[in-house]
TIVEXTI-448355 format. One record per residue (C-alpha): z, y negated, x. Coordinates in Angstrom, 2 decimals, always signed. Layout:
BEGIN
Z Y X
Z Y X
...
REM end
This chain:
BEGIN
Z Y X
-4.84 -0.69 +16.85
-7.35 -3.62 +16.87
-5.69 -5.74 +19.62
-5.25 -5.06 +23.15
-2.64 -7.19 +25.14
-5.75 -9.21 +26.53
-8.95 -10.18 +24.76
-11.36 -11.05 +28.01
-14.06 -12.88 +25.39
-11.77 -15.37 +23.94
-9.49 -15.51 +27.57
-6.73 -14.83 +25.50
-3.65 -12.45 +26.64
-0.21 -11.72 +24.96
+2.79 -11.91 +26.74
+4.53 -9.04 +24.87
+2.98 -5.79 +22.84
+0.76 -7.01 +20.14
+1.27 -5.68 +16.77
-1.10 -5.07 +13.62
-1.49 -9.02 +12.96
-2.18 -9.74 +16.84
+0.93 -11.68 +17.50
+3.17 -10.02 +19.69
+5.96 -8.21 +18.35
+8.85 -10.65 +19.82
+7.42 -13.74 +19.55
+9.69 -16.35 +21.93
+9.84 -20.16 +20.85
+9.44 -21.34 +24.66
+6.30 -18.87 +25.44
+3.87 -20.33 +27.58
+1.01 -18.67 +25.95
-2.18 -17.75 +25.66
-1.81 -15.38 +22.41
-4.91 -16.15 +19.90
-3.11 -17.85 +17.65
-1.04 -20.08 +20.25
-4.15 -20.97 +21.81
-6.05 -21.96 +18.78
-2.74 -24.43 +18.04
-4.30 -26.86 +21.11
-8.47 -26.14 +20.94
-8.70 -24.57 +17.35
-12.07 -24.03 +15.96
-13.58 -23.52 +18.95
-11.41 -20.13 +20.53
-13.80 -18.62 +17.42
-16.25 -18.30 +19.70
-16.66 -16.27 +23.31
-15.70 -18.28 +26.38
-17.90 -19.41 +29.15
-21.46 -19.82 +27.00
-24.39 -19.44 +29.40
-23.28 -17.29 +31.90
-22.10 -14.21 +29.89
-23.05 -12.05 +26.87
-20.12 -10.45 +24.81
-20.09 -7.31 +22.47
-17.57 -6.50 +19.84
-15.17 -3.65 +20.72
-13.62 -2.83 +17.28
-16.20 -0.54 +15.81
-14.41 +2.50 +15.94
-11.57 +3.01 +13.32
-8.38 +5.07 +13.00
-5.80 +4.92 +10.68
-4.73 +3.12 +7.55
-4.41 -0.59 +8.17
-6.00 -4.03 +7.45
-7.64 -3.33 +10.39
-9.60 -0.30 +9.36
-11.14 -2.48 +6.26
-14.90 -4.17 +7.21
-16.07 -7.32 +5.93
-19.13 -6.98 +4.28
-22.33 -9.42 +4.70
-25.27 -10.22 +2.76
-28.70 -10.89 +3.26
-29.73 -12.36 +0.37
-28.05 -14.68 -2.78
-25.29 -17.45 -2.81
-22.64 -17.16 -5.41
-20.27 -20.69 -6.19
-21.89 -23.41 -4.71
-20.32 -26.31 -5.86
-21.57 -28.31 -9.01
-24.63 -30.70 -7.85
-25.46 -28.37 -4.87
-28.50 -25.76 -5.50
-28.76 -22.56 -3.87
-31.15 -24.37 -1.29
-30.63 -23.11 +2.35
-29.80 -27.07 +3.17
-26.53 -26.33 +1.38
-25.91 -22.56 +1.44
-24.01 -23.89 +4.74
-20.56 -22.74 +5.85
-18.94 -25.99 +5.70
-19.73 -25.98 +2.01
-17.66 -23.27 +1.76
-14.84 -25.05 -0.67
-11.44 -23.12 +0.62
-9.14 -24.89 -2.31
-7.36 -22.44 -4.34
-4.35 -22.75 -6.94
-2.19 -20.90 -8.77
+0.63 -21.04 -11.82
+0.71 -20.62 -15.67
+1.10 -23.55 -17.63
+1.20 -26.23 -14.17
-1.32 -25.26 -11.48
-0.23 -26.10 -8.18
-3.66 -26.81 -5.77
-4.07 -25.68 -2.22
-6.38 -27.47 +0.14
-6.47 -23.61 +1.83
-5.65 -20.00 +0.57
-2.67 -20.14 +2.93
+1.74 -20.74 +2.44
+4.42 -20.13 +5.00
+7.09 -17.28 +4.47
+10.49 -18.06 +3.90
+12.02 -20.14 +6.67
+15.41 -19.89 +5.57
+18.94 -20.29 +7.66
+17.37 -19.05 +11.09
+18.02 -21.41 +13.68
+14.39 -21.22 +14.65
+13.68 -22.52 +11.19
+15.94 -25.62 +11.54
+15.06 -26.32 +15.27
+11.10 -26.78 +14.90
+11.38 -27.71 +10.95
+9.83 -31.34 +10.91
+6.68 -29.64 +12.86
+6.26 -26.73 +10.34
+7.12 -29.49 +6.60
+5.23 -32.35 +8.47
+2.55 -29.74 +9.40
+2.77 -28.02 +6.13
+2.56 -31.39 +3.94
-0.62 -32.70 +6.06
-3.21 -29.39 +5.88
-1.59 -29.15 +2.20
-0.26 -25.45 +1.86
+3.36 -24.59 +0.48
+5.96 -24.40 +2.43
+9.13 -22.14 +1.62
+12.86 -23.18 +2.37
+14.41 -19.70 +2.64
+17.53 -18.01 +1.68
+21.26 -19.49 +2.66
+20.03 -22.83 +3.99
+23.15 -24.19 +2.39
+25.54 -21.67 +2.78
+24.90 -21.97 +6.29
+24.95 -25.68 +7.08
+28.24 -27.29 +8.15
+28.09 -30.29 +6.52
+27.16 -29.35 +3.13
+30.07 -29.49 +0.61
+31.08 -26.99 -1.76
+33.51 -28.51 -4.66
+34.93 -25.53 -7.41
+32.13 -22.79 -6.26
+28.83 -25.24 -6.69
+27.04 -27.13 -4.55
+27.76 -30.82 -4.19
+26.58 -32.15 -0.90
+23.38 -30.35 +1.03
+22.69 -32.31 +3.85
+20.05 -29.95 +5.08
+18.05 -28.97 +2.52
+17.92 -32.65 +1.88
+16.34 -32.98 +5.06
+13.86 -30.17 +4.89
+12.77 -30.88 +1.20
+12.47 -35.24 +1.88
+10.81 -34.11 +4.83
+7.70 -32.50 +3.22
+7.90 -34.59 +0.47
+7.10 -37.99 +2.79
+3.63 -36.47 +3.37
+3.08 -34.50 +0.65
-0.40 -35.78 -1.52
-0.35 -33.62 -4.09
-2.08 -30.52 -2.06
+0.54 -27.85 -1.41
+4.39 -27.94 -2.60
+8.06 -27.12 -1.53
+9.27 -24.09 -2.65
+13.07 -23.56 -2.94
+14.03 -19.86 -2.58
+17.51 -18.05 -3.79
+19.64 -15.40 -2.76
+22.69 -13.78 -4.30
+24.89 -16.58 -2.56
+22.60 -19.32 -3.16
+22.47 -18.35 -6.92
+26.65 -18.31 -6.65
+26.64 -21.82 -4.80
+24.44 -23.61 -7.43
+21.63 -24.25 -5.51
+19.20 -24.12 -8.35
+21.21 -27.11 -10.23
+21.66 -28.77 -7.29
+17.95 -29.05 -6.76
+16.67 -29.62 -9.78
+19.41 -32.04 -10.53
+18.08 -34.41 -7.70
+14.16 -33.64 -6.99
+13.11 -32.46 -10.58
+10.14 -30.85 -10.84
+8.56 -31.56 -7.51
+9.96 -27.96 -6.32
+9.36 -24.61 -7.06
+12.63 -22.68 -7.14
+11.88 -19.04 -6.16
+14.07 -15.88 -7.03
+14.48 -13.07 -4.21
+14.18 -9.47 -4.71
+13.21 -8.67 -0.71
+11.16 -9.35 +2.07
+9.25 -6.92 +4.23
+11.18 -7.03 +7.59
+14.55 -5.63 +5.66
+15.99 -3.72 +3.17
+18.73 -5.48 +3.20
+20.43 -9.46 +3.13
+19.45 -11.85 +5.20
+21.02 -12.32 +8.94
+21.52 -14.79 +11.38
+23.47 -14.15 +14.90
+25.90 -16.92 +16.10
+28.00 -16.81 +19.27
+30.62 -19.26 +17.92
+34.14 -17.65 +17.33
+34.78 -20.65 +15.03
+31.52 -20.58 +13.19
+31.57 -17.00 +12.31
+35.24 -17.76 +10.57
+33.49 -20.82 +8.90
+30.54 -18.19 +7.39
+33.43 -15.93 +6.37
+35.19 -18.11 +4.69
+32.04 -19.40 +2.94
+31.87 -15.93 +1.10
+29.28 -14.27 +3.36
+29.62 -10.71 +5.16
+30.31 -11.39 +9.43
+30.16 -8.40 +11.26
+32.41 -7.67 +13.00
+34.97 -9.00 +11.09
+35.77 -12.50 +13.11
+39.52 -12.45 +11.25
+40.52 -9.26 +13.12
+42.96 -9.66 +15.79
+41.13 -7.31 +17.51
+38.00 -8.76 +17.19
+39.50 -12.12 +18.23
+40.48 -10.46 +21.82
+37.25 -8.82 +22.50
+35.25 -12.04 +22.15
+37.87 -13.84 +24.11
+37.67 -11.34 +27.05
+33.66 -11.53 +26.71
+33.00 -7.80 +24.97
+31.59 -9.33 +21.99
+29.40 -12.23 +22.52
+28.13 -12.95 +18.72
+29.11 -11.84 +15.71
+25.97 -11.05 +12.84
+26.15 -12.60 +9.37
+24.68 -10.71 +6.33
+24.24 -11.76 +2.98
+24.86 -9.09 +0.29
+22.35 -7.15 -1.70
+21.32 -7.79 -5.26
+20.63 -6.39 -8.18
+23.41 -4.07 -7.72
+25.20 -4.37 -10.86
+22.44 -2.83 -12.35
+21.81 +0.59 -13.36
+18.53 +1.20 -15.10
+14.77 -0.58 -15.47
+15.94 -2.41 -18.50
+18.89 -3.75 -17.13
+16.82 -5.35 -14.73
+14.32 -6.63 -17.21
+17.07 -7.95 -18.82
+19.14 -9.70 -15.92
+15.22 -10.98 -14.46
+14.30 -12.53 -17.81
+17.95 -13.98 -18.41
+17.57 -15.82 -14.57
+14.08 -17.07 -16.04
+15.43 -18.43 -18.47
+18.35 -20.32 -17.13
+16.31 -21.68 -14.55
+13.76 -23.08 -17.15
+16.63 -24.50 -19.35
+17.98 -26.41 -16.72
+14.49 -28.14 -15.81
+12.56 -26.00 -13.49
+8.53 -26.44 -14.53
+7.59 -23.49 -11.74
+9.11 -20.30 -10.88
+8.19 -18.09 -8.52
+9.21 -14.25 -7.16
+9.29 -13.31 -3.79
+9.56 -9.18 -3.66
+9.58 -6.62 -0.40
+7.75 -3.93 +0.52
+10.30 -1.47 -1.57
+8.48 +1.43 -3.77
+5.88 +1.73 -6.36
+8.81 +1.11 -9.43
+9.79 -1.60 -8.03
+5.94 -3.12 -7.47
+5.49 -2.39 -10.98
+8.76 -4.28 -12.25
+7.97 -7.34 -9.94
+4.09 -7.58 -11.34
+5.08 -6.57 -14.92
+8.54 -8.60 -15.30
+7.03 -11.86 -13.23
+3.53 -11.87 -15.84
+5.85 -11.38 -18.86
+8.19 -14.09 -17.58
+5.03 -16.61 -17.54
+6.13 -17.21 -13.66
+3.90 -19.36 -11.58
+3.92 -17.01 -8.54
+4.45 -13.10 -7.08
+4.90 -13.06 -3.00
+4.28 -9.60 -2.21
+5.22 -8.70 +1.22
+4.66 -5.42 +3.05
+6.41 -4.08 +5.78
+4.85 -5.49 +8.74
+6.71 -8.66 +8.37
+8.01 -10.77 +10.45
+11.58 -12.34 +10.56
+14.03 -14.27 +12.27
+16.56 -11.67 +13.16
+16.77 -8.07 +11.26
+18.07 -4.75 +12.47
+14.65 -3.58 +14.78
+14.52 +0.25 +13.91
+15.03 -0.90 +10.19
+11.79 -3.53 +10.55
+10.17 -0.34 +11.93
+10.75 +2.67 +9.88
+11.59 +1.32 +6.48
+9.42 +0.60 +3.24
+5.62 +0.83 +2.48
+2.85 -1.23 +4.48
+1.02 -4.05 +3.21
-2.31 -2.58 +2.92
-0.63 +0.34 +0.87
+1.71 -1.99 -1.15
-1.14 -4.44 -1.80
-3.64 -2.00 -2.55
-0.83 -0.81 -5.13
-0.73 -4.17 -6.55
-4.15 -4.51 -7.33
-4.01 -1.52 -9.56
-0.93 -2.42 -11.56
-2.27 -5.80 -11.80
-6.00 -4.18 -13.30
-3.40 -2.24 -15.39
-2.04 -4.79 -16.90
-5.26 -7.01 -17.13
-7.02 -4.51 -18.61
-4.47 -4.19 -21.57
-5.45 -7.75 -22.48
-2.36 -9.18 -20.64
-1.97 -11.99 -18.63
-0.90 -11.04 -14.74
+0.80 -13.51 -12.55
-0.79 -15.26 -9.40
-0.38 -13.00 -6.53
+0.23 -13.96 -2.69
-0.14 -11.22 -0.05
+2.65 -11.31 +2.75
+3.09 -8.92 +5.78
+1.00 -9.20 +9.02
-1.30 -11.61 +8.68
-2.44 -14.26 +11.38
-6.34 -14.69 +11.74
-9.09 -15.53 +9.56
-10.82 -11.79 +9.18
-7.15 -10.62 +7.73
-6.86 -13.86 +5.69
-10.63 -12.64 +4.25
-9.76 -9.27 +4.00
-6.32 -9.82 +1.91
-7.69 -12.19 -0.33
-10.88 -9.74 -1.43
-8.32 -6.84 -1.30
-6.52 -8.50 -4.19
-9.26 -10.19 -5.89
-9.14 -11.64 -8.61
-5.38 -11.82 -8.59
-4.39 -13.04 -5.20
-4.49 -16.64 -4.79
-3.21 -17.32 -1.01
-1.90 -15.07 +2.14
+1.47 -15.91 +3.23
+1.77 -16.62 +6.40
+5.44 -16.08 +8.40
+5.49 -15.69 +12.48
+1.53 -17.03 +12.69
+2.52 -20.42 +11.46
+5.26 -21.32 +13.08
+3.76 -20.88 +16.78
+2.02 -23.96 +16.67
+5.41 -25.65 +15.69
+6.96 -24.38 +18.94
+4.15 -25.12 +20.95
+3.77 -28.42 +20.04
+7.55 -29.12 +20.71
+7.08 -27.75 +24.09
+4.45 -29.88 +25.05
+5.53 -33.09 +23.27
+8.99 -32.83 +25.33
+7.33 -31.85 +28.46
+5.58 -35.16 +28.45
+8.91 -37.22 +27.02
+11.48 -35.90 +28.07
+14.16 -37.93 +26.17
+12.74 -36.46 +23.03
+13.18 -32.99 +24.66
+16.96 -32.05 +23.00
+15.80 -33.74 +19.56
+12.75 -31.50 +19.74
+14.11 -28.31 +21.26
+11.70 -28.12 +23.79
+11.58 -25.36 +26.11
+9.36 -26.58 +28.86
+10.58 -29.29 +31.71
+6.77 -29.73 +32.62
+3.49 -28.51 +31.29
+2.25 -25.19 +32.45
-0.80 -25.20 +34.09
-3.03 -24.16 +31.70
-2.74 -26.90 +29.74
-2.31 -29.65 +31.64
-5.66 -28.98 +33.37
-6.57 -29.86 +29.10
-5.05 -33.34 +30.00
-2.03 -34.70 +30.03
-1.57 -36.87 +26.81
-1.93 -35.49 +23.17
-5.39 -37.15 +22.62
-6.68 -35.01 +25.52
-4.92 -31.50 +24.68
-5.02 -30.95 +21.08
-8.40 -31.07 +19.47
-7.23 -32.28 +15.94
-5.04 -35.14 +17.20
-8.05 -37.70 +15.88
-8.47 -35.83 +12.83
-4.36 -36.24 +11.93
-4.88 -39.49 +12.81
-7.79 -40.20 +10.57
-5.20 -39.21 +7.67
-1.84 -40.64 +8.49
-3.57 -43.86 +9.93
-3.05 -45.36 +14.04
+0.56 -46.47 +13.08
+1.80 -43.56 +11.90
+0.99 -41.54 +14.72
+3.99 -42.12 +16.00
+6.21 -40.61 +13.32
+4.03 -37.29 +13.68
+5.48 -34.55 +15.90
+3.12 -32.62 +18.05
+4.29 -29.60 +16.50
+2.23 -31.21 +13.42
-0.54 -31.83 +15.31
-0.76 -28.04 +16.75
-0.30 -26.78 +12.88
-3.51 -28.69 +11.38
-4.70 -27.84 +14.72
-4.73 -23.70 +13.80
-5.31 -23.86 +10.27
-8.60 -25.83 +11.30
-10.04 -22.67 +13.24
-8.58 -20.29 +10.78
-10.22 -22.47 +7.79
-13.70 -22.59 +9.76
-13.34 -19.14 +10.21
-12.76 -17.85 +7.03
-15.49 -20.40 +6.19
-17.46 -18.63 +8.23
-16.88 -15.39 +6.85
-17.56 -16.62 +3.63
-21.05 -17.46 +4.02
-21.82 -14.84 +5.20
-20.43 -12.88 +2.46
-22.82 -15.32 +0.09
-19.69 -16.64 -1.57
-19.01 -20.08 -1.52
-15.50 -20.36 -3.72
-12.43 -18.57 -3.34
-12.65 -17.63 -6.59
-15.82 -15.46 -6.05
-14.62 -13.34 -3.42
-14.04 -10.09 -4.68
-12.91 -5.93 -3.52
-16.69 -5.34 -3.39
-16.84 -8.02 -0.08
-14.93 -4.96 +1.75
-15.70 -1.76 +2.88
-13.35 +0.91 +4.37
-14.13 +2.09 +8.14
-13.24 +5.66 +7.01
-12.18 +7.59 +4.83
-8.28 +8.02 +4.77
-8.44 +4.16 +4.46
-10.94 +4.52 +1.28
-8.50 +6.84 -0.49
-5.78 +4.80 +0.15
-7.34 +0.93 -0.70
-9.76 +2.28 -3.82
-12.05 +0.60 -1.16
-15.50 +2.43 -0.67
-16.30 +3.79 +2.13
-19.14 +1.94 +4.51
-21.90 +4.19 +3.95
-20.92 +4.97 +0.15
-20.78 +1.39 +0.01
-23.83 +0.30 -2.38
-25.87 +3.72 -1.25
-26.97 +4.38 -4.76
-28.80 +0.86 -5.29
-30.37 +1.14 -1.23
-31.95 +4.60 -2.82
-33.22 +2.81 -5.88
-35.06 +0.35 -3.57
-36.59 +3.04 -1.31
-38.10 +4.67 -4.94
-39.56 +1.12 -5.77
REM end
């Protein structure tokens, strides 16, 4: 493992273990910090650097490798040439400068969709979590321009949404997260609707195309990297439960048991779990799915949709090769590929442990069947990597891992600390917005109110937000906003950064050759080379000059 619970040089520390991606693997809403990436939320670019400069030195301790993860891949650097400087800009050294590093990126068939960074969220579907701190992580989203998806059973879920002869006719809150991002939205980024086996059954898909037309992407869902099964939530409401029930979804245990009924009452069972149901399980053989995928294309393009995406899990090589192959013959806009390493609101914990393949092996994977198919004169659809990613280096290292396919790193449990932090702190210091917010805190914690005590003082960004929204609307922007463009400014200066020093100044020119493997399990595995392999035969050419 890279990360230790506490990183002296940056003064960072995690409250709980830290897994591959750095963030600890329970990551709590009302945390008081100091992880990396929940520090970088209030001083961003500058936690790239060691603390304290002029009183101490600082030497990297992650030279050593073992094992098979992102971590184990090297970035390489450069010492000479500049590849994709912008039009007008010559390879002077005046302009071979890491700000000039242009991070934009976009991906679909025949509508691109542009990214002001190579980053999107995960799903934030019908979590809790996801509702409570959603204006932060849209509002957020919408202003650093990224996608942002609304997960699975966000309307199955939601109380007030009405459901007239099986369909869909009232969805109060995926109104609310959709107008939401929309309000900000400037044509950088976009909402992406995603469907599960019940949403598909409620008519979510007509319902959203019906009213917002082709600003959304609707994405289909084959599986996420946390699970290998539906999607859960945990309520502790007798009466809720029997309202999920009744709305067609799996509650375990069974809230409509007499039984049941008595143990909660007596306190024995405090929540009950609802599941939504696997798909895909009518069918039998590879061509069935082809069939049933291309059929749901189909539909979904008849009934308006411009953009159509896939998101699939970290499930087997057959499966890899049926998402890349069925989503490039479908002409879809996107592929999420997520390993196992992900993140999620609530799944079964030995399952997020012990099932499916990890995201360096799956991606690695996907880069071959992509070359596979590219190779046979075939187009092969945009790629995003999912599954443990959280700082700049991994953001580098996915992105060249997947090169030339990948076109952003989703993003899950990273991006949405900056939306709790910011909640914390903006109902610390108003109170009466605290239950509207779902702050955590009832005062600062002292190591950020020695930062100040008012937004201007604490989060470095605040002036840069409000160089883009304007004075006035300051006030409509949560802090949770703030603490989002806050993070994705030191992980964009980073993988700046790391750019120029790889001599490539476009997304588009990073490539597999930027990497090397730190040994040589991880080479076998990635197709990577290994560090001293790595260019050997041209270094011997120049010693026979």
């Amino acid at each position: 493992m890279r990360f230790a619970k506490n990183n002296d040089v940056l003064g960072t520390t995690n409250r709980g273990n830290p897994a591959e991606s750095g963030l600890c693997t329970l990551c709590r809403a009302d945390c008081m910090g100091q992880c990396e990436t929940w520090k970088s939320s209030l001083v961003g670019r500058k936690l790239l650097y060691p603390r304290d400069f002029g009183v101490v030195t600082a030497g990297a301790n992650n030279t050593t490798h073992v094992g098979v993860s992102y971590n184990s891949l090297r970035i390489q650097g450069y010492a000479y040439g500049a590849h994709g400087m912008a039009q007008g800009l010559s390879s002077d050294p005046d302009n071979c400068i890491f700000p000039n590093v242009d991070l934009t990126t976009e991906f679909g068939n025949e509508v691109k969709t542009k990214s002001r960074i190579p980053l999107m969220t995960g799903a934030l579907g019908s979590t809790f979590i996801a509702a409570k701190y959603w204006d932060s992580f849209a509002i957020g989203g919408a202003l650093v321009g990224i996608p942002i998806v609304v997960g699975e059973n966000v309307v199955g879920v939601d109380k007030a949404s009405e459901i007239k002869n099986g369909k869909i006719t009232k969805a109060p809150e995926l109104d609310r997260r959709i107008d939401t991002y929309l309000r900000y939205f400037d044509g950088f980024g976009a909402i992406i609707v995603q469907m599960n086996v019940e949403d598909t059954r409620n008519g979510v898909a007509e319902y959203v195309v019906e009213k917002y037309g082709d600003r959304c992407i609707v994405e289909l869902k084959w599986g996420q990297g946390a699970k290998d099964i539906g999607g859960e939530i945990q309520v502790a409401s007798l009466e809720y439960a029997q309202f999920l029930k009744n709305r067609g979804y799996i509650v375990d245990p069974d809230p409509t048991l007499p039984e049941v009924q008595k143990a909660f009452e007596k306190g024995a069972i405090k929540t009950f779990a609802r599941h939504s149901r696997l798909g895909g399980t009518n069918l039998s053989t590879v061509d069935l799915v082809r069939e049933d995928f291309m059929k749901s294309v189909d539909y979904l393009r008849k009934i308006g949709f411009k953009r159509i995406s896939l998101k699939t899990g970290s499930y087997g090589m057959e499966e890899l090769a049926m998402a890349i192959k069925f989503a490039s013959e479908a002409g879809l806009d996107l592929l999420t590929i997520d390993g196992s390493g992900g993140g999620t609101g609530m799944s079964p914990w030995n399952m997020m442990q012990s099932w499916g393949v990890p995201s360096i092996n799956l991606h690695s994977k996907a880069y071959e069947y992509a070359s596979i198919l590219a190779a046979q004169g075939k187009r092969v659809v945009d790629l995003s990597f999912a599954g443990g990613f959280a700082l700049e280096d991994s953001i580098f290292k996915g992105l060249a891992l997947g090169a030339p396919y990948t076109k952003l790193i989703c993003m899950g449990r990273g991006i949405m600390i900056p939306g709790f932090l910011g909640s914390n702190i903006e109902g610390a210091l108003h109170p009466e917005r605290r239950e509207k917010l779902n702050g955590n805190w009832d005062k600062l914690p002292a190591s950020i109110s020695a930062m100040g005590s008012t937004p201007e003082a604490i989060f470095a960004s605040y002036y840069d937000v409000e160089k883009k929204v304007g004075k006035e609307e300051m006030k409509n922007i949560p802090y949770g906003a703030i603490a989002m463009w806050t993070m994705a400014d030191k992980l964009a200066c980073g993988l700046q950064q790391l750019m120029a020093g790889a001599r490539k100044f476009q997304i588009n020119k990073l490539s597999r050759n930027d990497l090397f493997a730190g040994n040589r399990e991880t080479a076998r595995e990635t197709g990577i080379t290994y560090i001293t392999d790595s260019r050997d035969e041209s270094a011997k050419k120049i010693l026979a000059m």
